[in-house]
N, C-alpha and C positions, 0 to 999 in steps of 0.2 A: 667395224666402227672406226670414224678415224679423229684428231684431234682438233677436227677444224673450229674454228670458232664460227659465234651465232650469228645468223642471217639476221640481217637488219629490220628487214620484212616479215620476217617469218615472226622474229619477236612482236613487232606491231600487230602483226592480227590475232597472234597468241594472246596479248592484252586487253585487245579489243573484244576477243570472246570469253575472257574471264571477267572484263565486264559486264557483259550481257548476261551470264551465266547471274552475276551477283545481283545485277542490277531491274534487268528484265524478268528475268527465269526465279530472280529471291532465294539461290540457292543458298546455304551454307557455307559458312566457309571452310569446314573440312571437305565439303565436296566438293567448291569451286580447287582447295589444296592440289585434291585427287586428279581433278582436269587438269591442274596444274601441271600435276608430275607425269601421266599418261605422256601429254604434248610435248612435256621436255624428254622422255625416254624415246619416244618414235623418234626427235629431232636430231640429237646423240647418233640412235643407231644409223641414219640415213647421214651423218654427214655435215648436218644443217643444211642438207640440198633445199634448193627452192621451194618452196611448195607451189609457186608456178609449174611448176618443172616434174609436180606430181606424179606418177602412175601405180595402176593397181598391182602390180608387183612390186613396191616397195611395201604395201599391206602385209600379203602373203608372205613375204622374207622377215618382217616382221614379226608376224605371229608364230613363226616357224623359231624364231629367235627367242621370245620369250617362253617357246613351250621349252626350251632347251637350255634357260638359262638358270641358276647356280644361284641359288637363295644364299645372303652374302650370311643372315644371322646364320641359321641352321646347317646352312652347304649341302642342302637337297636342292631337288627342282622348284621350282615357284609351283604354289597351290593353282591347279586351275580355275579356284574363283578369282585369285588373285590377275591370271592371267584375263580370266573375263572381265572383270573389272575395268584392266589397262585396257582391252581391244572395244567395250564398249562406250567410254570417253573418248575414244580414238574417231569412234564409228560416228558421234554426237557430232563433233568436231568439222566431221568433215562435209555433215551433211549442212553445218551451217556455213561451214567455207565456201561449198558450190552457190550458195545464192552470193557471193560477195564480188563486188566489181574485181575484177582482173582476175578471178580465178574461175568463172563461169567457161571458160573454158580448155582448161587444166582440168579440174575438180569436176563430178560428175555424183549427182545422188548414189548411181547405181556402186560406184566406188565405195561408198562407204559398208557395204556389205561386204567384203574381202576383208574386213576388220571384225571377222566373227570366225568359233572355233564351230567345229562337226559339231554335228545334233546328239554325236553319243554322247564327247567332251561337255558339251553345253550342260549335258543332262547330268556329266559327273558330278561340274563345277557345280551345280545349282540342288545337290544332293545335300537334303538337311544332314548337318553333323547330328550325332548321339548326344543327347543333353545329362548333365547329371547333377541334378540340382543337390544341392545337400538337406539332408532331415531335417525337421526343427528340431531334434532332438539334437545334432550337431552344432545348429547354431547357437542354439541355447548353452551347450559347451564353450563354446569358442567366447561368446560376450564374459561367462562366469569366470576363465577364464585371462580375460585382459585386464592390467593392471590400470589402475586411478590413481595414483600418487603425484601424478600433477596435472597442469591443465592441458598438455598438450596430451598426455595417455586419455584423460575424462572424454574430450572432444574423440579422440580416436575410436574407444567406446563404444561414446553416443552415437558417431555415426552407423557402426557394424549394428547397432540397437531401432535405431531411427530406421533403416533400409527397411528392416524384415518387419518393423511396424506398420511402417505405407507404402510398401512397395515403390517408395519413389526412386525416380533411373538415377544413375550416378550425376549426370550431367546436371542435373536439375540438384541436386541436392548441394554441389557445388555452387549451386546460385541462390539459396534461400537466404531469406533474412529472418528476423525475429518475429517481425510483423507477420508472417505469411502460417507462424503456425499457435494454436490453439491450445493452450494443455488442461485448459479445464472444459472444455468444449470438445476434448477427445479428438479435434478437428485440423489439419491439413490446407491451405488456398493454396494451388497450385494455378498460379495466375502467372499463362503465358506473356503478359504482357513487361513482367519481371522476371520470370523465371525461363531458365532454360529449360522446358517440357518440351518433347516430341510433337513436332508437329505448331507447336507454340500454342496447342489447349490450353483451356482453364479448364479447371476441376475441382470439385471436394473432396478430400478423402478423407475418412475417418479410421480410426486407427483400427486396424486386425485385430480382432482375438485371438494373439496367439500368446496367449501366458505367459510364465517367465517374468522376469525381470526386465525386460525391453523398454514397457513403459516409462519405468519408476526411473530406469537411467536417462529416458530424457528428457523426463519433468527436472529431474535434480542437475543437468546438462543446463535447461532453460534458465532455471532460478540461478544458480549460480552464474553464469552470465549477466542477468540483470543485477544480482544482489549484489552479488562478491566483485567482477569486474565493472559495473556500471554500463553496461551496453542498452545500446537504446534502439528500437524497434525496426529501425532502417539500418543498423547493423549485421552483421550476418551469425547466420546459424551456426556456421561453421566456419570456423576464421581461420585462414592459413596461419601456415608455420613461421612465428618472426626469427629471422636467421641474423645476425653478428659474430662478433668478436665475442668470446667467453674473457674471465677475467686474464688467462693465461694468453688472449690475443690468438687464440685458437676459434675459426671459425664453426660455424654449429649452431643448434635452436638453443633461443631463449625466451622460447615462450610461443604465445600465440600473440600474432599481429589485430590489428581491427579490420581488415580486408579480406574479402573474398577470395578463394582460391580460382586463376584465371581458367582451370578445366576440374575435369574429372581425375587426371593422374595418381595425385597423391591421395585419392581416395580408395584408387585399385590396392595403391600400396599397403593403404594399411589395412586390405583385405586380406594380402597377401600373408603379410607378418601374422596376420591374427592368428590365421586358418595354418598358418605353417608352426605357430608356437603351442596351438592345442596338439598338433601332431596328424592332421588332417590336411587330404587333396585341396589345393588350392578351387573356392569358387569364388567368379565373380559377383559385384552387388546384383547384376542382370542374373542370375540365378537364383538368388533371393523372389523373386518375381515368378519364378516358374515354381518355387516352393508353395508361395504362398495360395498360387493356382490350384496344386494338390492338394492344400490345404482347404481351398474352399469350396475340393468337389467333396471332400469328408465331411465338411461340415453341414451345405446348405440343405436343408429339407427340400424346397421346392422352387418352382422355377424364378417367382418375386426375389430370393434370395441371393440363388447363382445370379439373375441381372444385375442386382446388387453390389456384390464382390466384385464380377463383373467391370461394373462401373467404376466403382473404389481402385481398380487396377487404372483408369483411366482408358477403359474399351467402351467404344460407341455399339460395337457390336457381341454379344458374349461368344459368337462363334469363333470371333476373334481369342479369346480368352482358351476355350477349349482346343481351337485348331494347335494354338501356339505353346501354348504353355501345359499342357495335358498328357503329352507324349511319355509313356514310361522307357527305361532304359534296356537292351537287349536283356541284359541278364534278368530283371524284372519280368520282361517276359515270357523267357523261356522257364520261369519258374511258376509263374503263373499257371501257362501250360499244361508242364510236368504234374501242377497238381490238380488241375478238373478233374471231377469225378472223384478223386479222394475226401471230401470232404464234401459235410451236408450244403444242402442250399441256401442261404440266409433269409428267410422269406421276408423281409422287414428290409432289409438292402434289396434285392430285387425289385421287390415293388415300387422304393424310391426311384430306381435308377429307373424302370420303364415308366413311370411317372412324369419324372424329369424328361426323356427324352420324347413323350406324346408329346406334351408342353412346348420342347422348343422345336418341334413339329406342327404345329396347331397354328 
């Protein structure tokens, strides 16, 4: 790679297809980010050469450079989905490059397939990681757990409270208001057209039955927001951190602001602190969701029920539900295993389970 500076050109049509990417394609803009950064890493290593001036061995030198290159956090190799990721933005890229005037013939479809790893690699990069959600009995530590001595601990809380009540994803939870949730209606709108939901659905969710104290922390979350601070329905559920001067002129929280948090981040964080203060593996809220999946293969009798939960996850399909979120963890398994045949057969569980599965067979 060498230190040249950026191609004039190169930049304009780099632009023009994170337009299209946003504006035609409606991607996201962490995805459109991810095009973003793909295009400037190929650009980097080639030089800023033209992309007039393209050939399919700048792909393959490429790809051969990222499988090789030095993860700067950790100082391993880069993950090969990571590296799939960059070579498959690259591969998008380019296929929309070859229909572009001046580069129809530089740029060729078939080019943009030299921007893919082997079918083993492929098969590595695209290998589910090992999930390990935490218990509820865990999580129910961990809330028990976290202190409430002011508004910003109460909020911190309710949210680790709030996740494992409705499954809802970080991102979205980051974007609710007061309006959107129910506490005498036990009820959830998860209405894409404010919220940041996957997908930008709308849904109902109502709250899990998963005991504990979850609830009662975010009824007493809600009211004291209305009661004690004055917040009103188009304010948010979860208000960031207002950051100033302390009275020592020491910068720091002083409280909770009236404004939305602009992502999910500091919601990881205070996953992290939680789970690290009860003395437990770090999980994220998206684990909470694979909990509550196991939860709701214990609990449902029959198959109206699982589509239910189901649902309540915000799955259009419940195979979705089962595929995703159902997975036990190696050692779970092999314990599993180890013990068939040692113990009687449940005849009351069996039956549910071949029950359930005629059902979503039928």
């Amino acid at each position: 790679m060498s230190n040249a500076k950026p191609n004039a050109s190169n930049e304009r049509m780099k632009r023009e297809y994170l337009y299209h990417l946003q504006q035609a394609k409606r991607q996201s803009e962490a995805s459109v980010d991810k095009a973003a950064a793909a295009i400037d890493a190929f650009l980097v290593y080639t030089g800023h050469r033209d992309l007039k001036k393209f050939h399919r061995r700048q792909a393959t030198a490429f790809k051969d450079f990222l499988l090789e290159r030095q993860n700067e956090r950790t100082g391993g190799a880069l993950s090969l989905s990571t590296v799939q990721s960059t070579l498959k933005a690259m591969r998008n890229f380019t296929i929309w490059l070859a229909d572009q005037p001046g580069y129809k013939r530089a740029v060729t479809y078939t080019d943009a397939d030299y921007f893919s790893l082997s079918h083993g690699e492929a098969r590595a990069a695209s290998a589910p990681k090992e999930k390990r959600p935490p218990s509820m009995a865990d999580i129910h530590k961990v809330i028990g757990l976290m202190p409430a001595s002011t508004d910003i601990e109460r909020r911190d809380r309710a949210v680790v409270a709030f996740t494992i009540l409705t499954g809802a994803r970080d991102g979205a939870t980051a974007s609710f208001r007061l309006k959107h949730i129910d506490i005498a209606g036990r009820r959830l709108f998860q209405d894409g057209r404010e919220v940041a939901t996957k997908f930008r659905k709308s849904f109902p969710t109502f709250f899990f039955p998963v005991e504990g104290r979850a609830e009662a922390i975010v009824g007493d979350w809600v009211a004291h927001l209305e009661s004690r601070l004055g917040f009103g329905s188009d304010d948010p559920l979860f208000p960031r951190t207002k950051v100033g001067l302390d009275s020592e002129g020491r910068l720091g929280p002083l409280g909770i602001d009236r404004a939305p948090w602009s992502n999910a981040t500091s919601i990881r964080g205070i996953f992290k602190k939680a789970f690290a203060a009860a003395g437990l593996p770090y999980s994220n809220p998206h684990l909470f969701r694979d909990a509550l999946a196991r939860l709701g293969l214990d609990k449902c009798r029959n198959h109206a029920e699982l589509k239910a939960w189901s649902q309540n996850l915000g799955h259009e399909d419940m195979l979705t539900t089962l595929r995703s979120y159902s997975s036990i963890s190696a050692q779970e398994q092999a314990d599993l295993i180890r013990g068939v045949g040692d113990r009687p057969a449940e005849g009351d569980t069996l039956a549910r389970i071949r029950k359930l599965v005629n059902e979503i067979a039928a």
